[in-house]
C-alpha positions in Angstrom: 0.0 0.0 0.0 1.6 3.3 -1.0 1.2 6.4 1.8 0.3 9.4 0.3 1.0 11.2 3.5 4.5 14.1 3.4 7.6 12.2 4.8 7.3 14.3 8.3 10.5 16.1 8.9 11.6 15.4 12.6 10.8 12.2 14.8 8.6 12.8 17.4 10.1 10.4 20.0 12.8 12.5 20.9 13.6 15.3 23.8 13.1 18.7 22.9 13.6 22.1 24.5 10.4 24.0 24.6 12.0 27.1 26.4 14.5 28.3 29.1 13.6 27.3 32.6 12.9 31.2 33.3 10.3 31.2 30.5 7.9 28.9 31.8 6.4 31.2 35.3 3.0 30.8 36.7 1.1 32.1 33.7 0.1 30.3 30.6 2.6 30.0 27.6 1.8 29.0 24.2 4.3 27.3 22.0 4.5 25.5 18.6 6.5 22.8 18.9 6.7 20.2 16.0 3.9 21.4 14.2 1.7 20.7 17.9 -0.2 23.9 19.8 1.1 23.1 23.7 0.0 25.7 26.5 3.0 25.6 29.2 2.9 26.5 32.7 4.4 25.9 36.3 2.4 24.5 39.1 2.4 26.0 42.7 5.5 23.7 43.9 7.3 24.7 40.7 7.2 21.8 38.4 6.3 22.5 34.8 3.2 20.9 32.8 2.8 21.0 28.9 -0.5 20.1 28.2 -2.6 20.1 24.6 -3.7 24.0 23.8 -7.2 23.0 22.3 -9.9 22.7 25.2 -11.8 19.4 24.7 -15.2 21.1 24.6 -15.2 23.8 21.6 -11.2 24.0 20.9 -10.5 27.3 22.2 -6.7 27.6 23.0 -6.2 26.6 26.7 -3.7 29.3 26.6 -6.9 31.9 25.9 -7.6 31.0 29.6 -6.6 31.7 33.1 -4.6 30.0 35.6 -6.2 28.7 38.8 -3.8 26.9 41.2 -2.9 23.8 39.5 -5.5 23.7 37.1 -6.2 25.6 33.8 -9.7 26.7 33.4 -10.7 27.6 29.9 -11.2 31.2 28.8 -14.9 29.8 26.9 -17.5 27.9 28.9 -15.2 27.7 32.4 -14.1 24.1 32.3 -11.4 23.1 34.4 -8.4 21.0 33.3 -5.9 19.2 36.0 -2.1 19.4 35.4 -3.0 15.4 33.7 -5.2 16.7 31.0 -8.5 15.6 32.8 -11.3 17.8 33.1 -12.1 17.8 37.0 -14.9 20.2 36.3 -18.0 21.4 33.9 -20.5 24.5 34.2 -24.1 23.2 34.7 -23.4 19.9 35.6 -22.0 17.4 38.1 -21.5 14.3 35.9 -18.4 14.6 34.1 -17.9 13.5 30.9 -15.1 10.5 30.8 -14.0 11.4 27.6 -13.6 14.8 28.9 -9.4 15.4 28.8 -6.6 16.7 26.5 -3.2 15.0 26.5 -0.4 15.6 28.5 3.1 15.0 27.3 6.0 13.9 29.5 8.0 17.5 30.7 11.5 17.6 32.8 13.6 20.7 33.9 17.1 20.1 33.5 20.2 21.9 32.7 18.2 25.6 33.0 15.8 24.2 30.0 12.4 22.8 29.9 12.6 20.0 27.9 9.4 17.9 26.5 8.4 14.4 25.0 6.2 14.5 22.1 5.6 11.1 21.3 5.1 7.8 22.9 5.2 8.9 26.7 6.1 5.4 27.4 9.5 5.6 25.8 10.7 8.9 27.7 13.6 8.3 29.5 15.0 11.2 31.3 18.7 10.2 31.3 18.4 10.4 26.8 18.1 14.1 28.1 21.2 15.9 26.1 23.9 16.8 28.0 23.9 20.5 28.5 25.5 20.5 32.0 27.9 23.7 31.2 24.5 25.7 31.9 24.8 24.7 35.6 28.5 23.6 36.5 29.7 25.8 39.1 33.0 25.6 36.7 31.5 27.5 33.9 29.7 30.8 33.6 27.6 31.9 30.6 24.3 32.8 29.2 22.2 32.9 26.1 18.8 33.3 24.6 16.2 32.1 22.2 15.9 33.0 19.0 13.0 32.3 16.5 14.3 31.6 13.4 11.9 31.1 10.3 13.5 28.1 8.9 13.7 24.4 8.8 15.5 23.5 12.0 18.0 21.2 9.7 19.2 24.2 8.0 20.5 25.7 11.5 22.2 22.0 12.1 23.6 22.1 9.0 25.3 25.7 9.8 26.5 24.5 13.1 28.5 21.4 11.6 30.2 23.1 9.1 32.3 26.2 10.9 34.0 26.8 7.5 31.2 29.3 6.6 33.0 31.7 9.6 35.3 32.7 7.0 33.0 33.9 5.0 29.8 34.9 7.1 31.6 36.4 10.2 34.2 38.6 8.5 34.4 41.1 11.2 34.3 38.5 14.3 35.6 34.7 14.4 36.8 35.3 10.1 40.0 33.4 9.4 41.0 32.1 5.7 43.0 29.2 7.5 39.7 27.4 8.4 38.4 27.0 5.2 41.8 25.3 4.3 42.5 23.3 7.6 41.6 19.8 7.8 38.7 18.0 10.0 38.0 14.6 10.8 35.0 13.3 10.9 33.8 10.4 14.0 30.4 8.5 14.7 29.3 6.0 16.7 25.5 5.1 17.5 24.5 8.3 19.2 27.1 11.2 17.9 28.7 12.7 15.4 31.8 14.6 15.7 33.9 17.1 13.8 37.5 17.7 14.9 39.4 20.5 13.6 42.9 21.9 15.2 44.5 25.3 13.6 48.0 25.4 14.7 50.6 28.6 14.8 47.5 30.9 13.5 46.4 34.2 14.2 43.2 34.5 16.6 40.6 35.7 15.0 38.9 38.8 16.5 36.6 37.7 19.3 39.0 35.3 20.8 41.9 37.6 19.8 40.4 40.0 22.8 39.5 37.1 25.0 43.3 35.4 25.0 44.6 39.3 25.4 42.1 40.3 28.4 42.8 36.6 30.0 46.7 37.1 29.9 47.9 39.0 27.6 48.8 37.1 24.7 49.4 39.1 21.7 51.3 36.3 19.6 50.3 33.0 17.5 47.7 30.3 18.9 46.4 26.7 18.3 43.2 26.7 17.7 40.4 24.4 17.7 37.0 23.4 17.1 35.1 20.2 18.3 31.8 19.8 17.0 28.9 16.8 18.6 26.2 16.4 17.2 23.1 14.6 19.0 20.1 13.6 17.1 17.5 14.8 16.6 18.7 18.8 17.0 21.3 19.4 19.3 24.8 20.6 18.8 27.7 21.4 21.7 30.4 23.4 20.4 34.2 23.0 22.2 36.0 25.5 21.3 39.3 28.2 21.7 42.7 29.2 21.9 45.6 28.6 23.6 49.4 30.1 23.1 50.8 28.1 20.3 52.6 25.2 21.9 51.4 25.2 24.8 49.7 21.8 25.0 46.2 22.5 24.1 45.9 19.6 21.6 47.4 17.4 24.2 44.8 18.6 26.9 46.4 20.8 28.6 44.2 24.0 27.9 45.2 26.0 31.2 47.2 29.1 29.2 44.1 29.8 26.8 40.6 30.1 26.8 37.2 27.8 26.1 34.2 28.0 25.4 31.4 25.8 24.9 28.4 26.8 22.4 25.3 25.0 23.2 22.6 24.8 20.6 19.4 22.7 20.6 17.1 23.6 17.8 13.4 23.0 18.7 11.4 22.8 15.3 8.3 24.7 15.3 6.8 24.1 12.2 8.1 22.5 9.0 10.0 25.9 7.9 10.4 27.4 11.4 12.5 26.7 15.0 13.3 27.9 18.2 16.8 27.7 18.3 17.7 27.9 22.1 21.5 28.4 22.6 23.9 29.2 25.5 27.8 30.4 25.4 29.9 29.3 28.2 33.6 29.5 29.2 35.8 28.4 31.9 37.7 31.6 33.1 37.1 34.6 34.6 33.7 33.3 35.9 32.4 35.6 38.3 32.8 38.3 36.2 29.0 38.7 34.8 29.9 41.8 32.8 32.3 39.3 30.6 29.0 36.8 30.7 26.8 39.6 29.3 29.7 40.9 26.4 29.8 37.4 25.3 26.0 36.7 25.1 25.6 40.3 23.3 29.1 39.1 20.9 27.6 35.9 20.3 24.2 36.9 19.4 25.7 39.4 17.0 27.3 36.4 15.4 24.2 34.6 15.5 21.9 37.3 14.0 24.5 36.8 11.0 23.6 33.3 10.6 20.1 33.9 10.8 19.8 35.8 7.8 21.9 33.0 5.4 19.1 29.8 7.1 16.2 32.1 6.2 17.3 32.8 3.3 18.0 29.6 2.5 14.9 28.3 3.2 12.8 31.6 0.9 15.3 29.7 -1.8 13.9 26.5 -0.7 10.3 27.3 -1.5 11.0 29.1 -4.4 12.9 26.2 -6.0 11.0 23.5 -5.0 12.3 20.9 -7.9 16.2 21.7 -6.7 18.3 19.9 -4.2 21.6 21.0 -2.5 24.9 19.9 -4.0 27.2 18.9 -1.1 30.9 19.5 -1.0 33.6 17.8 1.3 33.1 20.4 4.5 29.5 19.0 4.1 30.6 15.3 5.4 29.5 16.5 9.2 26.4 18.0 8.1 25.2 14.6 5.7 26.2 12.5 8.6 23.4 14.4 11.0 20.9 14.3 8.6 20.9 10.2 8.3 21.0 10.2 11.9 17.5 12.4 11.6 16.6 10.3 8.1 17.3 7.3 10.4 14.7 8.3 13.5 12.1 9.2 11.4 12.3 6.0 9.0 12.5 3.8 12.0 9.2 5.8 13.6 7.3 6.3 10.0 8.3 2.0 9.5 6.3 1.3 12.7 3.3 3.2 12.3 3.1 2.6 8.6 2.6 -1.2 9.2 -0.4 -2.7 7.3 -1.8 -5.6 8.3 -3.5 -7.4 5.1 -7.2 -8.3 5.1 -7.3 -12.0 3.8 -10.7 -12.4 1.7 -12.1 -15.6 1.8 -12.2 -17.2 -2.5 
């Protein structure tokens, strides 16, 4: 039997971040994700619900209505929805409906992010939670943001693995014509991908030129590097820096330069739009929250930069529907992340395409 149904474009039994923890208060937040209308909110003690944002009775957004202690109560005809999805209560009436509920979806705080299960609830396993720890280790300081970026949330992916595009995209910041040249190596196992690229006796580029003078000093040649891991379905950690040239960085010993990690998880909202929730965080200086503050203002320069080649991309996308990208060498991390994806989505599209034939009797 052929499916006449669109290939979907993200798996939906996967974690993703539906906002920063500070996002979700006691009020009632609606968000897109994955192409489904949630309503978010915290309850008294703090803990954070997603629930469906279509009331069961005449589909008015939940999020249209007011908060009431733990419960939602819909901004229409006054019903009452627990922190489960089930209606507790009905105007007019003391018998309740059974049918009366909308569906909850598994939710867990971690690493300063709200993350949320869309799919089968029974397969959500906290610990399959990406690893964003940087956000939280007393070792590390750093911040970041949100940003809403109208574009398939591949097309951010595909500009994280692939750093050579700094040389060209970021002139005035991280530009270097090394990079483009410099060789990478490409790793996978079952669960990441990972793009290795060292720089050695370069210039620094401008923003970490400042960072390595400010830390101490340095004014001469560095080693550089860049470790990219990517995590399907949409999240990519960033190790990078610089380091006096010679000093041991490659070998591990980082102590005479500075690093960073970027943290970027890219929530789809739609088919052609994302949140892309990112953090920048470093390992010196860090109790110094005015550095915190010029890196997140630095980075989301940067990022704003980006921004405009994905959405433009993707306006080229729809206005070429009949083409398909050409890929290049520096593309290798970027094809490797999208089979991980291809791979999720096959594997959850194979399951609940199964037909069971209908034997009729000669």
């Amino acid at each position: 039997m052929t499916s006449l149904s669109k290939t979907p474009n993200f798996p939906m039994n996967a974690w993703y971040a539906a906002a920063y923890d500070v996002d979700v208060k006691r009020a009632l937040l609606a968000r897109t994700i994955c192409n489904k209308k949630l309503v978010l909110y915290r309850q008294t003690d703090g803990t954070p619900v997603a629930l469906e944002d279509a009331c069961w009775h005449r589909l008015l957004p939940l999020s249209m209505g007011r908060l009431e202690g733990d419960t939602v109560v819909c901004g229409y005809h006054g019903l009452v929805f627990n922190s489960s999805g089930r209606c507790i209560e009905m105007p007019s009436q003391e018998t309740l409906n059974p049918s009366a509920c909308v569906r909850s979806y598994p939710v867990v705080e971690k690493h300063r992010l709200i993350w949320i299960w869309l799919g089968e609830a029974s397969k959500a396993d906290p610990a399959t939670i990406p690893d964003f720890h940087w956000n939280e280790d007393p070792s590390w300081a750093g911040d970041g943001e949100t940003i809403h970026a109208k574009c398939d949330y591949r097309l951010v992916v595909d500009n994280l693995m692939d750093l050579t595009h700094e040389t060209f995209v970021h002139v005035t910041s991280l530009h270097q014509s090394e990079q483009a040249e410099s060789p990478f190596e490409v790793t996978y196992d079952d669960k990441f991908v990972t793009i290795s690229r060292w720089m050695h006796n370069v210039d620094a580029p401008p923003f970490w030129a400042v960072q390595l003078r400010k830390h101490n000093g340095w004014t001469g040649k560095v080693d550089r590097w860049q470790i990219i891991r990517f995590e399907a379905p949409c999240t990519v950690t960033i190790d990078v820096g610089v380091a006096p040239v010679g000093t041991g960085a490659r070998e591990g010993d980082r102590s005479q330069g500075v690093n960073g990690y970027v943290l970027n998880t890219i929530t789809p909202e739609t088919d052609t739009t994302s949140h892309y929730i990112w953090a920048f965080c470093r390992n010196y200086r860090i109790n110094e929250q005015s550095i915190t503050q010029q890196f997140r203002q630095g980075v989301r320069s940067v990022f704003r930069e980006d921004e405009m080649v994905v959405e433009a991309q993707q306006r080229a996308i729809l206005d070429h529907p009949d083409r398909e990208f050409y890929n290049l060498n520096i593309d290798a991390g970027a094809l490797w992340a999208r089979r991980f994806i291809d791979r999720m989505i096959q594997m959850e599209t194979a399951i609940h395409s199964t037909v069971i034939p209908i034997r009729v009797a000669n």
